[in-house]
N, C-alpha and C positions, 0 to 999 in steps of 0.2 A: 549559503545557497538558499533559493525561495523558488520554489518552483510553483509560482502562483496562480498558475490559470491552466485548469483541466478539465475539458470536455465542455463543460457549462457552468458558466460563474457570472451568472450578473448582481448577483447580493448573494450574502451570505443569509442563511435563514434562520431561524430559533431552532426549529425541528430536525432531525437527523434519523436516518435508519442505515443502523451498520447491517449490511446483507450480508451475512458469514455461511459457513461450508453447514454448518450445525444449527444453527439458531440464526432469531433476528433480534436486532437490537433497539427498540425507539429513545431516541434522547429527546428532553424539551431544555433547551441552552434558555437561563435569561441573566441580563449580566454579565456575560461571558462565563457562565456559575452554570454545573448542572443541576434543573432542578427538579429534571424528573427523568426516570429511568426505568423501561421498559420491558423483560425481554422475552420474547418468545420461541418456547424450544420444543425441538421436532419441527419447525419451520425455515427452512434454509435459503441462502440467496435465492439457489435455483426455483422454489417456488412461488417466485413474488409473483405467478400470473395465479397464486392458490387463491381460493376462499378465505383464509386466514387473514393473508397479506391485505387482501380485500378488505377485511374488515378492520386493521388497522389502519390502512387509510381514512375509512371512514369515521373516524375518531377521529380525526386532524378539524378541527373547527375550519371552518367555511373562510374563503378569503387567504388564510393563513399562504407558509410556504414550505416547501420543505425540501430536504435534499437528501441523498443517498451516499452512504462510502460503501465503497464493493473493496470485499479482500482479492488478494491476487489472483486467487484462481483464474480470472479472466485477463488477465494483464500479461503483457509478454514485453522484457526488459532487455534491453540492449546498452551496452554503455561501446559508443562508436569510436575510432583513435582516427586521425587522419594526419598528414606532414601543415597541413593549415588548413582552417575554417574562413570561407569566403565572408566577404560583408557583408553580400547583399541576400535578401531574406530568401529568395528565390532559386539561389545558386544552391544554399544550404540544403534545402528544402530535396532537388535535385540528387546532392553530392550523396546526403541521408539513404533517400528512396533506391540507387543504387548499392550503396553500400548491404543495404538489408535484403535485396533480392538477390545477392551473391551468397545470405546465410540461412535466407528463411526461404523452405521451400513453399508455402503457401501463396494465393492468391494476393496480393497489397491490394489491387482494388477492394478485399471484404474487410477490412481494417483502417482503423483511423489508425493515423501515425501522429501522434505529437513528440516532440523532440525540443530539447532544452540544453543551451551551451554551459556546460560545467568550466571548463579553464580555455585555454587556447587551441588547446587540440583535438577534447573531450567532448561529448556531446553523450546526451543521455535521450534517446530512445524507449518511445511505449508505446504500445501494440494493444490495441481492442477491439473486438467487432463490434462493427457497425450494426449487423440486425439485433445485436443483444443489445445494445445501446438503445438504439429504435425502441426495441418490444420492452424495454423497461417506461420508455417515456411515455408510450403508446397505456399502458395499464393505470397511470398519474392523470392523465388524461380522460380515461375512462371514469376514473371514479371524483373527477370536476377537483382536482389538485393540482397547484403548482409547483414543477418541478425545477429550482430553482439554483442547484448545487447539484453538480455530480464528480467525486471525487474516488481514489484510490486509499485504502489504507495505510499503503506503503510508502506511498509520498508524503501523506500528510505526516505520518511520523517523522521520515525526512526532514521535512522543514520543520517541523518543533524540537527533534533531538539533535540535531546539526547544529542548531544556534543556541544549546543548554547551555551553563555555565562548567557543567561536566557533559565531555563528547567523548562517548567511547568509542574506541576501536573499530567494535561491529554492534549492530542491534540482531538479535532474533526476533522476529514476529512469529509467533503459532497460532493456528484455528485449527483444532484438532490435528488432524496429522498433516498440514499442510505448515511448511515452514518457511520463510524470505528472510536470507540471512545477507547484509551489508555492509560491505564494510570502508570506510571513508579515512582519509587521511588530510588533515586541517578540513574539516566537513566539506570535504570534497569526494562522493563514492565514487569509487576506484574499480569496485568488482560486486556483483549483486547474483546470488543463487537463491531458484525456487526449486523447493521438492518436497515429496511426499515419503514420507516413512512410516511407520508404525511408533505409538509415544513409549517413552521411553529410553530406556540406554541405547536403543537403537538410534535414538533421533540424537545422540551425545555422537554416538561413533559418528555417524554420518559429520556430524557438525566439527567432529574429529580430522575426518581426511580434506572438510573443504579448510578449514586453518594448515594442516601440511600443504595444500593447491596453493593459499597464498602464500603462503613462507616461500615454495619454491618458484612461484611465479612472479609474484610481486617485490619479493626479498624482505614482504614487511612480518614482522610476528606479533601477531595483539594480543594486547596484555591487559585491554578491558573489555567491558560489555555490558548491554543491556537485553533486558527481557523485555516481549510485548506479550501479554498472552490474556484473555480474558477468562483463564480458569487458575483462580489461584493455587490450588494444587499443582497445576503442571508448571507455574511460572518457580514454585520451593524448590520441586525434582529437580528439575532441569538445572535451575539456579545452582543448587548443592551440586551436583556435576560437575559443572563446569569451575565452580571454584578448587575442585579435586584437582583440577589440569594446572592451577594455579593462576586462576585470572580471575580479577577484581571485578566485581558486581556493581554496577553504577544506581541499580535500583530505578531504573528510567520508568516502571509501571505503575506510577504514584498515583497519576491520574488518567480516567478516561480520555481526556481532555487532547492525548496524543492522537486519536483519531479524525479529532475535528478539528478545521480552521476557524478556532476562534480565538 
């Protein structure tokens, strides 16, 4: 699975800023190598219109490019089932928009919808607003930046741990107490939960009754998994946990490198 084009992608750029719940993160990619690492804390996605953010854009040398991965917070994930998926790009597009207005009660005109065929009857669904989107590109603009990449974190790990040479079961991703647990079957996801807990054995139990949801819903039981998490403290806890339940640690957190398409 490559779910390669999201929101804006016309090159990929050297520069990156992970916008997390907590912190922000600048990366400088060269080589496809990271080779410089950033991060500023007490500045959260939500304040990329701050003075802060500001001023790290203004550190981006002149001309350059740069791009943004937003954690999920702003994302809204649907995985769609239907009896057949039409051919034509239009019909899909159609089949999707109602489908999601039978489950979501919000506005579809304040959201982008982009939508990605997983097998023949699957279809993955993702939900963003458009003024966040706007008011992010609208602030790159401001400060005479190209905005060049704009991506999800959840995807992009997606297509890098889907196509590892070890695929676990599920991946967790954390940004403090925000969690996106997925879980895939021949790197195909099958079932995607977001939620917020408190860290800790709380965030294990939670993680607890969504593995009984799939056992009894899916009829699948995992028996491995990965950590995403950019505090290595919480990536040990959690980790030890979870091997308490008896399931094998794939160690997926090797490198930042899961964030970005490169």
């Amino acid at each position: 699975m490559d779910i390669s084009r999201l929101f804006i992608r016309y090159r990929v750029p050297d520069r990156f800023f992970y916008l997390g719940d907590e912190f922000i993160e600048f990366y400088r990619i060269q080589n496809r190598q990271k080779a410089e690492k950033r991060a500023f804390d007490r500045v959260s996605g939500f304040d990329f219109k701050s003075d802060q953010f500001g001023e790290m854009l203004s550190g981006i040398p002149e001309k350059s490019e740069a791009g943004v991965i937003l954690n999920s917070s702003h994302f809204i994930f649907n995985i769609l089932e239907f009896d057949r998926i039409p051919l034509r790009e239009h019909l899909v597009k159609d089949l999707v928009e109602w489908k999601i207005k039978r489950v979501f009660p919000e506005d579809m005109d304040q959201y982008e919808n982009h939508f990605y065929k997983l097998d023949r009857k699957r279809l993955l669904s993702i939900l963003f607003r458009k003024d966040l989107k706007e008011s992010i590109e609208q602030v790159f603009v401001g400060h005479q930046q190209r905005l060049t990449y704009f991506g999800n974190s959840t995807v992009e790990i997606m297509n890098r741990i889907f196509r590892s040479k070890q695929i676990p079961d599920f991946f967790l991703e954390m940004d403090g107490n925000l969690c996106v647990v997925v879980f895939q079957h021949r790197s195909i996801p099958f079932y995607i939960r977001k939620f917020r807990i408190e860290r800790g054995v709380e965030m294990v139990d939670e993680l607890q009754k969504t593995l009984n949801f799939v056992a009894a819903n899916y009829l699948r039981e995992p028996a491995s998994f990965s950590l995403i998490s950019h505090d290595d403290e919480q990536l040990a806890r959690i980790g030890s946990e979870l091997e308490k339940l008896g399931l094998l640690d794939l160690k997926a957190n090797s490198s930042a490198k899961l964030y970005f398409p490169i």
